[in-house]
C-alpha positions in Angstrom: 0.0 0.0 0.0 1.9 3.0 -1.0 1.4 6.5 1.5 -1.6 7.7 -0.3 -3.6 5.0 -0.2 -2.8 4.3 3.5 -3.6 7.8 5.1 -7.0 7.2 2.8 -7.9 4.1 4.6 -6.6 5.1 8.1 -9.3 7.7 7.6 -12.2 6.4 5.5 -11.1 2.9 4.5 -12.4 1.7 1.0 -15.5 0.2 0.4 -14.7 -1.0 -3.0 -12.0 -3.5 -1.8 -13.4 -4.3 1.4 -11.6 -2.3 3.8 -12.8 -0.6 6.8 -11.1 2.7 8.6 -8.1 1.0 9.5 -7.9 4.1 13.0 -10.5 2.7 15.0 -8.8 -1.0 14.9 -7.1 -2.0 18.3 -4.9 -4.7 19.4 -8.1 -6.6 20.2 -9.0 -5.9 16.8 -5.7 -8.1 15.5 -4.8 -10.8 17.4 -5.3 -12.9 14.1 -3.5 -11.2 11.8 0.5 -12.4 12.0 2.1 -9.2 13.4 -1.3 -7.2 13.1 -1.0 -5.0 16.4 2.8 -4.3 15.1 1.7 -3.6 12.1 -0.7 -1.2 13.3 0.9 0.5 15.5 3.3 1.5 12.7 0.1 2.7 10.7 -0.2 4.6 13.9 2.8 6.6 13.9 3.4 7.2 10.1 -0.3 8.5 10.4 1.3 10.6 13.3 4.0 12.4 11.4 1.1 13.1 8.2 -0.8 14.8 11.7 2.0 16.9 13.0 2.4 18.4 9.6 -1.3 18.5 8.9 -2.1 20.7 11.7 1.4 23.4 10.5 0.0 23.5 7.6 -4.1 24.0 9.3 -5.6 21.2 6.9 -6.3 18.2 9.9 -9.5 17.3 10.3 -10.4 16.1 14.2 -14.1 15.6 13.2 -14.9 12.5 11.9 -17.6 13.8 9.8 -15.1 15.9 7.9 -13.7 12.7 6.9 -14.1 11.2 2.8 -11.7 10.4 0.4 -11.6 12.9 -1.4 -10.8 15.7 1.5 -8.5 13.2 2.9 -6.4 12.6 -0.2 -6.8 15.5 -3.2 -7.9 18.4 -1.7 -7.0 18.5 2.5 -4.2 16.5 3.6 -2.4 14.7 1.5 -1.7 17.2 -1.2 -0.7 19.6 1.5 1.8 17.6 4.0 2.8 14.2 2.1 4.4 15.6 -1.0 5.5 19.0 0.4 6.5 18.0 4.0 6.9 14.3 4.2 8.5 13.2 1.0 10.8 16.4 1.1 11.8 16.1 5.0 12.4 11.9 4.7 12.8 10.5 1.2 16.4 10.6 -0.5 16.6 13.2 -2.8 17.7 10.8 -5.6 15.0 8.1 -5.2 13.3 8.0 -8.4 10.2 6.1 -7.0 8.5 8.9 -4.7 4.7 8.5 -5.4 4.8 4.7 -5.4 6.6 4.5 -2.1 5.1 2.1 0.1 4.3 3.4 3.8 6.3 0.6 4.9 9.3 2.3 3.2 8.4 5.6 4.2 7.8 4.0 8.2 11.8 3.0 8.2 13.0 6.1 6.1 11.1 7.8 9.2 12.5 5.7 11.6 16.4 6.3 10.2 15.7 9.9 10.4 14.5 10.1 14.1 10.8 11.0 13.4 9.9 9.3 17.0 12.9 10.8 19.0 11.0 11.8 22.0 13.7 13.9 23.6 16.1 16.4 22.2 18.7 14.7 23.9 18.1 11.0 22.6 19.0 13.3 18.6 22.9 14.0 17.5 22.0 17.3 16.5 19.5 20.2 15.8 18.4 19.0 12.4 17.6 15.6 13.6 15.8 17.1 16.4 13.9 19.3 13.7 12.9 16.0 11.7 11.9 14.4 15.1 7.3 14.9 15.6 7.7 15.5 19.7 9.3 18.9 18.6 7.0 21.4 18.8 8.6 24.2 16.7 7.3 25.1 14.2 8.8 22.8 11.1 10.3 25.7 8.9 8.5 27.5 6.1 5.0 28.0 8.5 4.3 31.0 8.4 1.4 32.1 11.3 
């Protein structure tokens, strides 16, 4: 499932192929999938980063009822924080392959780049720290 498609079906799953909103699901939820609560915690926390950014840039939506596809991917969040925050802050800058990343991918590039560093001092330096979502600077270029 490439980024897209995920931060779709966290939100409003797809009826088409069967799938429900994958953020209500809990451990409970996956005790019969092989590695399913891993799994979704990792959902979790790449749909964590897509939040940080989504509320810089004022396009989250906490109400559920603002929720659809078509907010969630074209015109709200995705178009505003995964190609102009996410793939510029954690992809290489000579992968080829951006839009058909899988979140997987994206999950460890995250995870090489301190995304979940909780502390400034568990980060080598400023920038990491400034890559890491528990800082609560402003990422740069917001503008209030």
């Amino acid at each position: 499932m490439i980024c897209e498609q995920l931060v779709t079906n966290w939100f409003c799953g797809n009826v088409s192929k069967n799938i429900i909103p994958l953020c209500p699901l809990n451990s409970k939820d996956m005790i019969n999938i092989k590695d399913g609560n891993s799994t979704r915690n990792k959902m979790a926390r790449f749909v964590k980063v897509v939040e940080k950014y989504g509320r810089a840039e004022n396009c989250w939506m906490d109400r559920k009822s603002e929720w659809s596809p078509a907010l969630v991917l074209v015109s709200k969040i995705w178009n505003s924080v995964g190609r102009k925050r996410i793939y510029a802050k954690y992809n290489n800058k000579n992968d080829s392959r951006v839009m058909s990343i899988t979140w997987k991918t994206m999950h460890n590039k995250m995870l090489k780049k301190v995304a979940f560093k909780k502390k400034r001092e568990m980060c080598r330096d400023d920038v990491m720290w400034d890559l890491s979502i528990y800082n609560h600077a402003l990422p740069s270029g917001v503008i209030l």
